[in-house]
C-alpha positions as CSV (number, residue, x, y, z in Angstrom):
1,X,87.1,94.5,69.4
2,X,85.2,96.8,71.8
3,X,86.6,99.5,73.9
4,X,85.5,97.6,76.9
5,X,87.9,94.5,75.4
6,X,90.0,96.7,74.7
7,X,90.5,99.3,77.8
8,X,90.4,95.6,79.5
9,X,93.6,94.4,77.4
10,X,95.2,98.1,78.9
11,X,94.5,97.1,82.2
12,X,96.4,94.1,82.3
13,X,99.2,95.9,80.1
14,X,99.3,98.6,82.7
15,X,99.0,96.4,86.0
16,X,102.2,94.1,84.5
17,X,104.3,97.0,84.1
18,X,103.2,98.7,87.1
19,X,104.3,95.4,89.2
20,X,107.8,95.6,86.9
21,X,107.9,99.4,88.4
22,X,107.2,98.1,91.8
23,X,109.8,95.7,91.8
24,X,112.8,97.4,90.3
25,X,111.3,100.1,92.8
26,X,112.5,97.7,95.5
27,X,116.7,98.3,94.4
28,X,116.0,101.7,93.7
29,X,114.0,103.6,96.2
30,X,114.0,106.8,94.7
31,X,111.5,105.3,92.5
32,X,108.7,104.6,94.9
33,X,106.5,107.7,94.0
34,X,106.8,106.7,90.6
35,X,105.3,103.5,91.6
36,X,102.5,105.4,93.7
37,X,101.7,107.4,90.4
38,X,101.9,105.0,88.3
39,X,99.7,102.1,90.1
40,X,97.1,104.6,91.1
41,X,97.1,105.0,87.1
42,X,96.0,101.1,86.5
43,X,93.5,101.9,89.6
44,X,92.1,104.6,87.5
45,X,91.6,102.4,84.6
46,X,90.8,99.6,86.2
47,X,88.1,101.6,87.3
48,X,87.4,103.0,84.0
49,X,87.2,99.7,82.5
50,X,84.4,98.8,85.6
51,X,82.1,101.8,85.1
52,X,82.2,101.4,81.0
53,X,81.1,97.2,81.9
54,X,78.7,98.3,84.4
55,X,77.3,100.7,81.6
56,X,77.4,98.2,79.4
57,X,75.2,95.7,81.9
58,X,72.3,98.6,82.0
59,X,72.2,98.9,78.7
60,X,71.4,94.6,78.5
61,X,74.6,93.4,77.4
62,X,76.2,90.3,78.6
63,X,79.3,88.8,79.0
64,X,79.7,85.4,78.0
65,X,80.5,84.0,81.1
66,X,78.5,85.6,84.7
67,X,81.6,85.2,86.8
68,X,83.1,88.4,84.5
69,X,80.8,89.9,86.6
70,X,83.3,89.1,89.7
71,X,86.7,89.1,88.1
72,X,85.4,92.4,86.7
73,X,84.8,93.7,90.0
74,X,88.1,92.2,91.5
75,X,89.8,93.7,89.8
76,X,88.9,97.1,91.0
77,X,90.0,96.5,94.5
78,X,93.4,94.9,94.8
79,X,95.6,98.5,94.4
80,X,93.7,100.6,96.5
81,X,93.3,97.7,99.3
82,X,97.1,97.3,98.8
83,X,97.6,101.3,98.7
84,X,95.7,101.5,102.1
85,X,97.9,98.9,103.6
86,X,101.3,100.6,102.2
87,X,100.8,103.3,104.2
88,X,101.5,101.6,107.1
89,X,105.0,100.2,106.1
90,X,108.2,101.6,105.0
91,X,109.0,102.3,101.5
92,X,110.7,98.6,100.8
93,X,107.9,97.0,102.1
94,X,105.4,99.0,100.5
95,X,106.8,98.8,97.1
96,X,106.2,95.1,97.9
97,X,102.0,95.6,98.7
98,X,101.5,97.6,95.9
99,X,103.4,94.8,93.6
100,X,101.2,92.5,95.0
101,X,98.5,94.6,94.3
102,X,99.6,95.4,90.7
103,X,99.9,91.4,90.0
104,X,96.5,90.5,91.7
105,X,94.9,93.8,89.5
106,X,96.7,92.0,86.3
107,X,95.7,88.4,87.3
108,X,92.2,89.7,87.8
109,X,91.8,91.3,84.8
110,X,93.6,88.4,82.1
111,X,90.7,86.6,84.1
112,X,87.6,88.7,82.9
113,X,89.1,88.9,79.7
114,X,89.0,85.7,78.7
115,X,85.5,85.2,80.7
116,X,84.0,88.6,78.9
117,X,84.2,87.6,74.9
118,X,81.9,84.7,73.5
């Protein structure tokens, strides 16, 4: 397996249990800056795991599937869209964007994983 399989495997690992944060954030509000740590965390790799595929794509390797190419990208943008959003709300309602954000970022990613391997 390849880093960029398996940094893509982290992503989803880290986007699931950031959306468990997020939602056990909305009972306990003291843990909502946990859950702005922590999801900016899964941005990070997320975002990691995009510039590795990107550096992958110069170099002339291919996924198996093109449309990696767009759950690959999609999955970059759900937390920080759902971060610029949050700020807007209270804390109860932004733990709630950033879970979605966290499931869309995990959704996206299980995606390009099984569109990336041949």
């Amino acid at each position: 397996m390849t880093l960029h399989a398996r940094l893509g495997v982290a992503v989803v690992v880290v986007a699931v249990a950031g959306a468990l944060l997020a939602l056990l954030a909305r009972r306990r509000p003291d843990m909502v800056p946990t859950v702005r740590v922590f999801v900016r965390l899964c941005a990070a790799v997320a975002a990691l795991q995009a510039l590795i595929g990107l550096v992958l794509l110069a170099i002339g390797e291919r996924p198996a599937e093109g449309i990696h190419l767009f759950y690959g990208a999609a999955t970059v943008i759900p937390i920080p869209l759902a971060e610029l959003y949050a700020k807007r709300f209270p804390a109860r309602d932004e733990t709630m964007l950033l879970l979605y954000g966290a499931v869309a970022t995990a959704l996206f990613g299980l995606r390009a994983a099984t569109t990336g391997s041949s």
